[in-house]
Structures are given as structure tokens and as C-alpha cells.
C-alpha positions in Angstrom: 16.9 55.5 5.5 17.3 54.5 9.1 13.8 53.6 9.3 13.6 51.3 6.2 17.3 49.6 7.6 14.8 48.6 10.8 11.9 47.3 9.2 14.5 45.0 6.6 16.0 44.2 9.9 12.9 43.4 11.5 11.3 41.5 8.3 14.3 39.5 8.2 14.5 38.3 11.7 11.0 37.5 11.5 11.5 35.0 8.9 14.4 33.6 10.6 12.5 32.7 13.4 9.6 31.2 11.3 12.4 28.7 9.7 14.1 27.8 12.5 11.0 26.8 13.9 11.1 23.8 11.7 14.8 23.7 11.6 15.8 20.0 12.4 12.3 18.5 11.7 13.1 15.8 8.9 13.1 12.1 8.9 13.6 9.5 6.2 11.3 6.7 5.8 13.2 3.7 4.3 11.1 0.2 3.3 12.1 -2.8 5.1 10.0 -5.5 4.0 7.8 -5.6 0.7 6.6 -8.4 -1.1 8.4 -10.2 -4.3 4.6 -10.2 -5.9 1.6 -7.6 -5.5 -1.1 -8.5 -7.0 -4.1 -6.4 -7.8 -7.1 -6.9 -5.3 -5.2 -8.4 -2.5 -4.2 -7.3 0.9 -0.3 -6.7 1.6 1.8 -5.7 4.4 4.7 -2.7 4.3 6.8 -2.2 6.8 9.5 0.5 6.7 11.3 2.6 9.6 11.6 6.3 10.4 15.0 7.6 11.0 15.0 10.9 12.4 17.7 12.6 10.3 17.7 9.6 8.3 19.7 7.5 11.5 17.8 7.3 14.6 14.9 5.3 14.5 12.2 7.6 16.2 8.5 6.5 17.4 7.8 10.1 19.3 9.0 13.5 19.2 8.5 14.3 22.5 5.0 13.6 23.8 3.7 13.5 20.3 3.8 10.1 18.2 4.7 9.5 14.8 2.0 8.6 12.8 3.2 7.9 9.1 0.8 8.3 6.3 1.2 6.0 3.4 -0.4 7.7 0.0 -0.4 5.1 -2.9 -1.3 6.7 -6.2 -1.7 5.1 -9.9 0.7 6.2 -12.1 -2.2 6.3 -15.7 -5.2 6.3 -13.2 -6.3 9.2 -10.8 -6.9 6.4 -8.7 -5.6 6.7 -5.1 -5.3 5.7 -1.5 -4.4 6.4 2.0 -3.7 4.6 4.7 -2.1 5.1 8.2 0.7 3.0 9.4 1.2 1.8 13.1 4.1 0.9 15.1 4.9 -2.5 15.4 8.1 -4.0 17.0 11.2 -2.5 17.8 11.6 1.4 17.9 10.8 3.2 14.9 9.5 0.6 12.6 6.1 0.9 11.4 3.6 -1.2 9.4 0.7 -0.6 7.1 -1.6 -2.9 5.1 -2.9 -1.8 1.3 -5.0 -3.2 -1.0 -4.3 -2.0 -4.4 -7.5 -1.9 -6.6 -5.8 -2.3 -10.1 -2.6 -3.6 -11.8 0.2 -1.0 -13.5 2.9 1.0 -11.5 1.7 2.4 -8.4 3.7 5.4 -6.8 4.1 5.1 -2.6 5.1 8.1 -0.7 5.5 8.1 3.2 4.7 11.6 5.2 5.7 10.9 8.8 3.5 13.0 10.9 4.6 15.2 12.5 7.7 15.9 10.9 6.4 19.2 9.1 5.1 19.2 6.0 8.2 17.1 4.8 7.4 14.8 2.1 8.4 11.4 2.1 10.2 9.7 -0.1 8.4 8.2 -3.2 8.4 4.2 -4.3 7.5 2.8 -7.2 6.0 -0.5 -7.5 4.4 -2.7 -10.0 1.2 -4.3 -9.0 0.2 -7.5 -11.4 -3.4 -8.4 -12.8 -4.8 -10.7 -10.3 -4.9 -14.3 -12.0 -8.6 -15.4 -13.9 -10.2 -17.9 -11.7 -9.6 -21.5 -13.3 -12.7 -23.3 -14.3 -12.8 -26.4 -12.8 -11.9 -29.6 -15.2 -15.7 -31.2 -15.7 -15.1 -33.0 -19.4 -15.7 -36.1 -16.7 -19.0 -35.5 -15.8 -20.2 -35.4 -19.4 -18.8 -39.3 -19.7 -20.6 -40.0 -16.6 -23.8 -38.1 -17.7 -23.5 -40.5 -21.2 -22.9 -43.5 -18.8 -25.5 -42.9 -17.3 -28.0 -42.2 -19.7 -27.2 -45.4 -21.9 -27.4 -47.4 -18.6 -30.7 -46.3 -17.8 -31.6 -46.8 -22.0 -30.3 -50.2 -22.1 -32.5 -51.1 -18.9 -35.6 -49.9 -20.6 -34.6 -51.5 -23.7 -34.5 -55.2 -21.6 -37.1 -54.5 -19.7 -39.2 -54.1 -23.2 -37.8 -57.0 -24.8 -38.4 -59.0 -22.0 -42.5 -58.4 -22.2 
């Protein structure tokens, strides 16, 4: 019985230690600047900040640097992407650019590295159908094309008379 009390001991601490090892390792990852308007096709900037404990903006953990990894997946599609973000400005803020292939609702989570395996939290945004390029207006050029053209006939035709 003494022996088993021991190992349970010994498991137990073991585990302890494994946990604490991570104990304190979390950051949240709020978005600070998005645009009103995302449209499918073209390049956009997100910028967000990590907040160790979800208040101190943090751009290291020690000698290590955060390195947020942005994953963007569509919600219908198995389409996805990933994209590192870099630190720009002030202390903690970061920045990434996407390009979102297709319209619908895209989910965006942010995993700053290297915070554990701690998942980010997750956005949702709505991505619109880029617009249909506008053909240009050319109901003009068929009246100059008829101008033209009756010009050029009504030369021949006084040209002919006149022989």
C-alpha cells in the first residue's frame, strides 16, 4: 500500500510540474483596425495587439519574439490561409496583410507564437463578391462609325455624279 501511495505521489507531482511549465503563458489578441469593406480578391491590412494576460501589450517573452499567426478559413469552403503578422509601431501591436480568394464569411483566429499552444481568439468577417468590371459606354462609336461611313458614301456618290 505504501508503495502504490509513492508512485500516485510521484505520478502526480509529475504532472504538476508538466502544467506549471506553461502556467502563465496566455495572451489575448484583440483587432485594432479592420476595414468597413473586404472584398474578395483584394489585399487588406489587420492590425490587432497582444496583451500578455489580456493587459500588457507584449512583443518578446524574454529573448524570444512574438510571432502571431493569422489562420483565415471559409466558413462553406475548405478553403484556407495563413499568414504571419509583424510588429509595427508601438509595443505589442502587430500587422498582417490577407487576400481573401472568395466572398461568404471567413473565420480569423490569431495564435501568438510562442504562447503555448493557446488558441487565439476567433473573428468572423464577411468578405463581398468583388464588383463585375463595367464595360466601357461605346453606343458612341457606332454613331461615329455611321458618320463616318455615310461621309465617305456621299463623297463617292458626288464624285460619280460629277463625271
Amino acid at each position: 500500500m505504501r508503495r502504490l501511495l509513492i508512485f500516485v505521489c510521484l505520478v502526480g507531482l509529475q504532472f504538476g510540474l508538466l502544467s506549471s511549465s506553461e502556467a502563465g503563458g496566455w495572451a489575448t489578441t484583440p483587432i485594432t483596425k479592420l476595414p468597413d469593406t473586404i472584398v474578395a480578391g483584394q489585399a487588406f491590412q489587420l492590425e490587432f495587439s497582444v496583451l500578455q494576460h489580456g493587459t500588457k501589450p507584449i512583443s518578446s517573452i524574454d529573448t524570444d519574439p512574438v510571432k502571431p499567426l493569422l489562420t483565415a478559413e471559409h466558413a462553406t469552403s475548405e478553403a484556407f490561409q495563413q499568414v504571419w503578422a509583424t510588429q509595427v509601431g508601438a509595443l505589442g501591436n502587430f500587422q498582417a496583410t490577407l487576400q481573401l480568394p472568395s466572398a461568404g464569411e471567413w473565420e480569423i483566429s490569431i495564435k501568438p507564437l510562442p504562447f503555448g499552444t493557446i488558441e487565439g481568439e476567433i473573428y468572423r468577417i464577411t468578405v463581398q463578391e468583388a464588383a463585375a468590371p463595367q464595360i466601357a459606354n461605346v453606343w458612341y462609336l457606332g454613331i461615329a462609325a455611321g458618320g463616318l461611313g455615310l461621309a465617305v458614301g456621299m463623297g463617292w456618290l458626288i464624285k460619280r455624279i460629277g463625271h
